[in-house]
N, C-alpha and C positions, 0 to 999 in steps of 0.2 A: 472360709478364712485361709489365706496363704501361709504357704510355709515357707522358709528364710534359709538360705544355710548361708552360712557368718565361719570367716577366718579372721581371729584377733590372740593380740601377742600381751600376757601379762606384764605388766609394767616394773614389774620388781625383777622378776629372774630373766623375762626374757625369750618364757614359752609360750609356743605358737601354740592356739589349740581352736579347733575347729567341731561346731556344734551344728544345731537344727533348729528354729521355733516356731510357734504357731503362732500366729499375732497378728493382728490385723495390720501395721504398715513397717517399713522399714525403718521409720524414726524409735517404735518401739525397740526394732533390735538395736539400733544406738545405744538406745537407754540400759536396756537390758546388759551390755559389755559394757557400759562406765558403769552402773553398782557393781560390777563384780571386778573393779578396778583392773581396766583390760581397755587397751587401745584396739579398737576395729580396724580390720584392717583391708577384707573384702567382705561383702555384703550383697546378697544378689536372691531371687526368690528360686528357689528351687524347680528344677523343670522335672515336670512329668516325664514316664516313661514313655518313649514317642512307639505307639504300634501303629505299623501297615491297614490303610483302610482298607475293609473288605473291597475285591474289585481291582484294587488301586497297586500300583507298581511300578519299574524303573526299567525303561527300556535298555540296551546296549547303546542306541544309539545317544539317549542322553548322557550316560556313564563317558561314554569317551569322548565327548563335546564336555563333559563338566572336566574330563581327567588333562586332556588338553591345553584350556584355559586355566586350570593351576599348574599346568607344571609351564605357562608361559609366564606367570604371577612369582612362581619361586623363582625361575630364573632370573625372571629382573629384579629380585631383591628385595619383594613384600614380606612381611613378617607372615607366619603360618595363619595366626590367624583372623590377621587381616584378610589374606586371598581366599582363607575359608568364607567370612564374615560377607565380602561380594558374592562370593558362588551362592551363595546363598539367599539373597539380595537376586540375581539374575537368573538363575535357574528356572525354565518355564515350567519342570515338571514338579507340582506339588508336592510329590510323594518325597522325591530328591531334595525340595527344598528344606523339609520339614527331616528330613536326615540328617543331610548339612548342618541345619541348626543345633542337633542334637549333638552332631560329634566337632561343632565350634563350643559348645557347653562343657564338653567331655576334655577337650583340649585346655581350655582353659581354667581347669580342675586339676590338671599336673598330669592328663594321661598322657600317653605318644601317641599320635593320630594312627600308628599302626593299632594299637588297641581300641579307638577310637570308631575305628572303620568297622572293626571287626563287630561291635556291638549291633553291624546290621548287615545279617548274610544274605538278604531277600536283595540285598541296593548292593554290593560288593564284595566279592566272593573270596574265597580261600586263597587263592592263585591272589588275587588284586594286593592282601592283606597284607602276606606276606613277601611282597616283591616292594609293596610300599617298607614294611617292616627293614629288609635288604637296605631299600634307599635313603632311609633315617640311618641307621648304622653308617652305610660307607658315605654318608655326607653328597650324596648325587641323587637325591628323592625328584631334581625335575628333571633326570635323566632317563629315571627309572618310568615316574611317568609319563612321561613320552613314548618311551617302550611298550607301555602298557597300553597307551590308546591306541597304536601301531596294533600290538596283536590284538585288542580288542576289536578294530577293525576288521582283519583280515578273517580272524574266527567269525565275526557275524557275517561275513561276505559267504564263509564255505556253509554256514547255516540256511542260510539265504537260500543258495545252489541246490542242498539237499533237498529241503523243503521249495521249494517252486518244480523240482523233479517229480515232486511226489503230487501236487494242482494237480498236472494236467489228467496223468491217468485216474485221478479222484472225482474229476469232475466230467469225463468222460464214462463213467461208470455209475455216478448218479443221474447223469441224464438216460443212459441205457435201463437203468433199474426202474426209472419214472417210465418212459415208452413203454416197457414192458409191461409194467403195473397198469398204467392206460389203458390197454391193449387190454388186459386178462377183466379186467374190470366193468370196461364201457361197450368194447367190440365184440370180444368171444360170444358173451350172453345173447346178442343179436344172431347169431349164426346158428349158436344151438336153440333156440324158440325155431328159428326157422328150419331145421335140422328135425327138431321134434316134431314138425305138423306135417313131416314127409311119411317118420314110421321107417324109417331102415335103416338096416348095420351102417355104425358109420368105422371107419376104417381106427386101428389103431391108436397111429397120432392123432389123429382126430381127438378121441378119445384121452388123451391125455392132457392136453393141451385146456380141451373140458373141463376135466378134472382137475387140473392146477387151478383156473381160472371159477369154480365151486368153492375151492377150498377158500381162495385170498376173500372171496368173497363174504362167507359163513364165517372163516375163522380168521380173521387177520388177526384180533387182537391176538391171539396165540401165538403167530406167526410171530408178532412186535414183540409179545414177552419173551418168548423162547432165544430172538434176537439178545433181547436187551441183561436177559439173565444171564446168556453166552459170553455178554460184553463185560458186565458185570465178574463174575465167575475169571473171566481170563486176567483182567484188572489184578484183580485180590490176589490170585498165582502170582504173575507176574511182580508183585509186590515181595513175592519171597525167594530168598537167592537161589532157589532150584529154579523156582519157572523164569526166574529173570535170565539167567543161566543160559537154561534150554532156548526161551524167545531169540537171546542176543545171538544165538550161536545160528538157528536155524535163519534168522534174517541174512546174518555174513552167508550161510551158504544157498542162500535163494539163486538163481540163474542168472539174472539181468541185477536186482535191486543188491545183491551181496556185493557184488565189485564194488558199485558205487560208494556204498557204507563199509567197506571196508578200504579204500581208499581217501575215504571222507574223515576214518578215524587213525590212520596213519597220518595223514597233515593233522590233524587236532593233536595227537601223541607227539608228535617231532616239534612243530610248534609250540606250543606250549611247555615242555621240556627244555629246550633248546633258551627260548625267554627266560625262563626263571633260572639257569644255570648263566648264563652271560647275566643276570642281573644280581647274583653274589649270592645266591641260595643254595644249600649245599645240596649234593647231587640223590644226599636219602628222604632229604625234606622233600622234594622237587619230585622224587619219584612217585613218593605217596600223594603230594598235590593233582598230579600228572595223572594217576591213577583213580583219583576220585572227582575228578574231569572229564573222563573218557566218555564219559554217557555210555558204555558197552561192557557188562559184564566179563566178558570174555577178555577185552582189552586191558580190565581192571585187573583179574587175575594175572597177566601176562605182564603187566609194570609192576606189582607185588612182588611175583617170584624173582621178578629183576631186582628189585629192591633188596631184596634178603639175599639175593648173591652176590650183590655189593658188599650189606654187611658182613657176610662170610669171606671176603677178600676176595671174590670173585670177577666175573665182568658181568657187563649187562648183556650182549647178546646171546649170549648160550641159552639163558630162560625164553627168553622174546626169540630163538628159533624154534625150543621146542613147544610151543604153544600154535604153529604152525598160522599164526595169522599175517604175522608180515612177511613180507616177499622177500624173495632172499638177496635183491639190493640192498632194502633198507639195513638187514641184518650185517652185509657185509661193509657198508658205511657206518652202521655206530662202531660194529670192530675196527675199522681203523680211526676211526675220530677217537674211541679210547686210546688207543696208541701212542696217537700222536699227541694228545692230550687238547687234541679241538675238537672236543665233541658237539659242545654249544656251537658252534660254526658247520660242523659234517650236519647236524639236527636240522639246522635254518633252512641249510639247501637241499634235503632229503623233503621239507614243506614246501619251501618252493614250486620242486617238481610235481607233490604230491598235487597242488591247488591246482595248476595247471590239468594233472591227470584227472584230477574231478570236473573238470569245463565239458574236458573228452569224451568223458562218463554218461555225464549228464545226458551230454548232445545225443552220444550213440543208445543211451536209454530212451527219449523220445521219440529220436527216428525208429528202432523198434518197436514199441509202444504204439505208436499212430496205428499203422497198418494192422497190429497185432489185434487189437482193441475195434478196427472196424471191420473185421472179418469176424472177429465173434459175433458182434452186437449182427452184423448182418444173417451169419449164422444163425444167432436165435430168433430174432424178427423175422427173417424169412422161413426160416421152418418152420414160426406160428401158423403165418401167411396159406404157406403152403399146403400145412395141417387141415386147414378151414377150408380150403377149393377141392382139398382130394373130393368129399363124397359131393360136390356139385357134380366134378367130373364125372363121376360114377352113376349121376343123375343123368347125366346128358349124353353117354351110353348108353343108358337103359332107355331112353326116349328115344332115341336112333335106331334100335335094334327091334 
């Protein structure tokens, strides 16, 4: 049986009062508010709690194709929830569409689509909420979204960049890891039967090589658990602020992959900072947003301590140099963007450059990577290789001499 929720105003005094029932249609709720001498006045059946299918979810890139198309709906003058009412209506991604509907329910219930939105952090996030929240206040909400598919772009562009950095040497290392396992697997065994029907010392690596190529054999699954327990094990750490901590910090200071990510989380910080202060959010709200944005432990702490030196009358750069992650450009440009009192403008083009410097990154991580990655894998194939000829060689000495 459905359930109803019903706004009706008593006819004598004039109060509004809003109730729930079970009943099987909505001609009953009619009935139900004229016995109780009460004009209806909305009537609608009540919507379930809408949860995330397992699986199911809202990319970036539908988020700012759906943020775009409303904020071109407000600007020409649709009511809210009408342009919600179409997005909803057009939205190819199910997950989104069945959100939409949920916070055109919520809207239409007397909430503010900033609270509205907020009821679903899987489809639209802290930063999105609040910048909407900004654009309902200062009356420019298809300004604000505009802004916001602008930066939701550009962040999913430097996502993009990070991750497609990270393919090649991934998959240059699983195909290495397969050749090898082939190798110790299918080949080694072959050399050592024929090895064995000779009867003699076979040389160290040799021996080794053996021996690795025994063990995957007899004990892989061990091999697989002890992996998978490691992975395991390291997960569950890093889930807690010490190991997340130590992980964030020892990445930023890796050789080649730390620049990148720490470059990559310098434009995310100025960006994102930089948005939500030009979009009327105040600069403690924005830092705490900013800071639990970061994806980076390390960065997190470092916009925190900036944040509480704000609230102490402070500035933001003093914490954010001693935390020694950002460069001492960016430091000396938020000091003067506080100065001058453009900091949201010194923050834009501090991203700017940063996106830029992550293309740099990128490139100069692959062009290292290539060569790096085929001199090991050759390294270690050919010193199988090589492993397995010595005691031929040492056979065909001794047949010579």
């Amino acid at each position: 049986m459905p359930m109803f929720e019903y706004t009706a105003k008593n006819a004598i005094s004039g109060q509004i009062l809003k109730g729930q029932l079970d009943v099987p249609s909505r001609d009953d709720v009619v009935a139900f508010i004229r016995r109780s001498r009460m004009t209806p006045v909305i009537i609608r059946e009540a919507r379930k709690e809408f949860r995330f299918p397992i699986g199911g979810g809202v990319k970036t890139r539908d988020v700012v194709i759906f943020t775009r198309q409303f904020a071109t709906m407000i600007n020409a003058g649709l009511p809210l929830v009408q342009s919600l009412s179409i997005l909803a209506q057009q939205t190819e991604n199910k997950t989104l569409k069945e959100v939409t509907r949920a916070v055109v329910y919520d809207v239409e219930a007397g909430n503010t689509l900033a609270d509205a939105l907020r009821k679903h952090p899987r489809a639209f996030s802290e930063l999105y909420v609040n910048m909407v929240a900004a654009g309902e206040a200062g009356g420019i909400l298809d300004t604000i979204l505009l802004r916001l598919a602008t930066f939701l772009e550009k962040n999913d562009a430097l996502v993009r960049k990070v991750k497609g950095a990270m393919v090649y040497p991934g998959v240059i290392m699983s195909v290495a890891a397969a050749a090898i396992a082939i190798l110790l697997i299918f080949v080694i065994p072959t050399f050592q039967n024929m090895f064995a029907s000779v009867n003699m010392e076979l040389p160290f690596p040799t021996r080794v090589v053996i021996g690795a190529s025994s063990f995957l054999i007899h004990w892989w699954w061990l091999l697989l658990g002890a992996i998978g327990a490691g992975t395991f094990g390291l997960r569950q750490w890093y889930k807690t602020p010490v190991g997340r901590r130590n992980v964030d910090q020892a990445l930023l200071n890796a050789p080649v992959l730390g620049d990148l990510l720490r470059k990559a989380a310098v434009s995310r910080f100025t960006r994102t900072l930089s948005t939500l202060i030009s979009s009327g959010v105040s600069i403690l709200d924005g830092l705490e947003i900013t800071a639990k944005t970061a994806g980076n432990m390390v960065i997190h702490d470092a916009v925190m301590k900036s944040r509480q030196s704000i609230a102490g009358g402070e500035t933001i750069a003093g914490p954010l140099e001693a935390s020694k992650v950002f460069p001492p450009m960016v430091i000396s440009m938020v000091a003067v963007g506080e100065q001058t009192g453009g900091l949201d403008e010194m923050l834009g083009k501090i991203a700017d450059f940063y996106d830029e410097e992550v293309d740099v990154a990128v490139s100069a991580m692959i062009s290292l990577l290539e060569p790096l990655m085929i001199v090991v894998l050759g390294v270690v194939v050919g010193g199988m290789v090589v492993a397995m000829y010595l005691p031929i060689f040492d056979m065909v000495n001794a047949v010579q001499q």
